[in-house]
C-alpha positions in Angstrom: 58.1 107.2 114.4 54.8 106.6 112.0 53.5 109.5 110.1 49.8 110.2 111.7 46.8 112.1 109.8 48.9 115.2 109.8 52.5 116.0 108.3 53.2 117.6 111.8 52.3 114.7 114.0 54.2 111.3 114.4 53.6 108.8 116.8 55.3 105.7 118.4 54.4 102.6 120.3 54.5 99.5 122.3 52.0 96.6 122.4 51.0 95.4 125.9 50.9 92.1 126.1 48.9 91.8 129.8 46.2 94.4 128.1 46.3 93.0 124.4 46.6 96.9 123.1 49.1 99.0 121.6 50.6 101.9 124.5 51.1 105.4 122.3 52.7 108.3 122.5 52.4 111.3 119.9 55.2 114.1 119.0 53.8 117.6 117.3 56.4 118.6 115.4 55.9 122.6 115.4 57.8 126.2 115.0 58.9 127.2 118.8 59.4 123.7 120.0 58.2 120.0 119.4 55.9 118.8 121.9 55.7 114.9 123.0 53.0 113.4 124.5 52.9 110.5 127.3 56.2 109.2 125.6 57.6 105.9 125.7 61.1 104.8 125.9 62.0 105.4 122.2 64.1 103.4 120.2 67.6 104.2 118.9 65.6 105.1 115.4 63.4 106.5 116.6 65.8 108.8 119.2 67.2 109.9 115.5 64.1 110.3 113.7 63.0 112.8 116.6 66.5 114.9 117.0 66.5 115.2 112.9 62.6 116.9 113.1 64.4 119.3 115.9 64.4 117.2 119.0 61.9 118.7 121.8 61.1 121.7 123.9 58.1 120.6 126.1 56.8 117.1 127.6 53.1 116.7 128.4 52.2 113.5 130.9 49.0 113.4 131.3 48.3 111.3 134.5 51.0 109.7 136.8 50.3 105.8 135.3 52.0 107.4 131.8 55.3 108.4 133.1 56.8 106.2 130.5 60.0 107.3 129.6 59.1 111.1 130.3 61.7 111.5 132.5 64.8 109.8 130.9 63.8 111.8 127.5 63.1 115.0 129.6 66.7 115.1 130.7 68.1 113.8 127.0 66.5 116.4 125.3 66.3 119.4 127.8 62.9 119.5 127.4 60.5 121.1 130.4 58.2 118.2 132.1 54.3 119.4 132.3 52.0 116.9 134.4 48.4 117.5 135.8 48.3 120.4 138.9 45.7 118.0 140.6 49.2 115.6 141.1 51.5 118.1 142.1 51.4 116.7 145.5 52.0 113.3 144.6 53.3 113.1 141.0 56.2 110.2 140.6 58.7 112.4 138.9 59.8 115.8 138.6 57.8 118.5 136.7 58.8 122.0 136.2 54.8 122.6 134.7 51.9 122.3 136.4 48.7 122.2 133.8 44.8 122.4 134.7 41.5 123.3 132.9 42.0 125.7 130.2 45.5 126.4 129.8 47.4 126.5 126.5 50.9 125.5 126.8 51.6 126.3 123.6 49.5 128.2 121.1 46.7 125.7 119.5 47.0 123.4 122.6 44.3 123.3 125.0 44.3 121.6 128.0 41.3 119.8 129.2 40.7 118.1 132.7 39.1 115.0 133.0 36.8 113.8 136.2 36.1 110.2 137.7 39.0 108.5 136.3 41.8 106.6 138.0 43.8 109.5 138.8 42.7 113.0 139.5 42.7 115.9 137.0 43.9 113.7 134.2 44.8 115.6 131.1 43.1 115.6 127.6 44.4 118.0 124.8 42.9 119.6 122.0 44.9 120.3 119.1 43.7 123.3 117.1 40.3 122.3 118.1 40.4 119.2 115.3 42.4 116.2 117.3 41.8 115.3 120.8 45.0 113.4 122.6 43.8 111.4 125.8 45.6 109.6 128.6 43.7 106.6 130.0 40.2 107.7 130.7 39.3 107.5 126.9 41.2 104.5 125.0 39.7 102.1 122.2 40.8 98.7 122.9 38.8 97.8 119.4 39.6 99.4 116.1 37.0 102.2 115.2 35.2 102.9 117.7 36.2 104.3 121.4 35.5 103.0 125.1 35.9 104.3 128.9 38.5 102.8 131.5 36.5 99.5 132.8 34.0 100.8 135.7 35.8 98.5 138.2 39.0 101.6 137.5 36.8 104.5 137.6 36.5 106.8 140.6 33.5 108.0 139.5 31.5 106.8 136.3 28.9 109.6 135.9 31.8 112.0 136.4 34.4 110.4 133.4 30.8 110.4 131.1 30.4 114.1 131.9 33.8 115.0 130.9 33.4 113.3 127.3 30.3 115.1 126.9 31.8 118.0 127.6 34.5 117.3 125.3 31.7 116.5 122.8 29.7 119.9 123.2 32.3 122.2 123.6 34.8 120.9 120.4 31.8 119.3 118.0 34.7 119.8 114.7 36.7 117.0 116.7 37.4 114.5 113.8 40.6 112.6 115.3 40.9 110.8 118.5 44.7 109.9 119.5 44.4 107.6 122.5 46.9 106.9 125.0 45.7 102.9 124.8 44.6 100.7 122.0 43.9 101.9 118.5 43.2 105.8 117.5 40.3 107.0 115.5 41.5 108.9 112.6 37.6 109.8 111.4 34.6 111.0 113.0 35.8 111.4 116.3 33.5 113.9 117.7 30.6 111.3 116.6 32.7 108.1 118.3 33.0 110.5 121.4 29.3 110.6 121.4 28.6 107.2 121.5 30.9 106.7 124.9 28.3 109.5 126.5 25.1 107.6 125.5 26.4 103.9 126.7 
């Protein structure tokens, strides 16, 4: 796994040849229990790199197209599977947590719901109020700046803009974006977020 803007965060990929991006996953490497982030199947380095930081406690998927290899590392690591409440009904694999607007998993971890996108009640965290952690709806298929799912993917457009303006009010000290798809934005994130609202 790559070191990220933080000593505690790592992250891991796999570039998408059909989409021309890079799919991510992130690991938070805290007391209490790692947390990992719509991960992918993880290579056998990467398997050890993990179990040497302490392995992981808790799994967050953030909508049902990021299953990944949540499940497989779920049941290698004993970790509990958290998914979005708005999929229980329908989710593709089994969770033992169900998260929605405004719960914190774990302390520092904020759970945000997103509207309009492909699938309902997608998940976006906040990470001690400083790095948001998105799922689809907010990606950046070009380094440094940030873009929405196309419009012919959205539910509803005016919806997934008020979401990211929400984000952008209520967290303005947002300064990294960690994005499911494509490149992150280690600076400025809060002002990157802003620019997706005023498009």
């Amino acid at each position: 796994m790559k070191l990220l803007h933080r000593p505690d965060l790592f992250g891991w990929s796999r570039f998408d040849e059909k989409r021309n991006i890079d799919f991510c996953s992130v690991a938070w490497v805290r007391p209490g229990g790692n947390v990992l982030i719509d991960p992918l199947p993880m290579s056998e380095h990467d398997r050890a790199h993990l179990q040497a930081l302490g392995g992981a406690t808790l799994i967050i998927v953030t909508n049902s197209d990021h299953t990944r290899g949540a499940q497989d590392l779920g049941a290698t690591l004993g970790a509990t599977l958290c998914a979005p409440r708005a999929e229980r009904g329908s989710f593709p694999i089994p969770c033992e947590c169900w998260l929605g607007d405004g719960d914190e998993p774990v302390p520092g971890l904020r759970v945000l719901e997103m509207h309009g996108s492909k699938t309902p009640g997608e998940l976006a965290l906040v990470l001690e109020g400083t790095t948001l952690i998105t799922g689809d709806l907010v990606r950046a298929h070009m380094g440094g700046r940030l873009n929405l799912l196309p419009d012919t993917k959205l539910r509803d457009r005016a919806q997934a803009v008020e979401s990211v303006k929400r984000i952008v009010d209520g967290y303005p000290e947002i300064d990294t974006v960690l994005v499911g798809d494509g490149w992150p934005i280690f600076h400025d994130g809060a002002r990157a977020l802003a620019a997706l609202c005023a498009v």
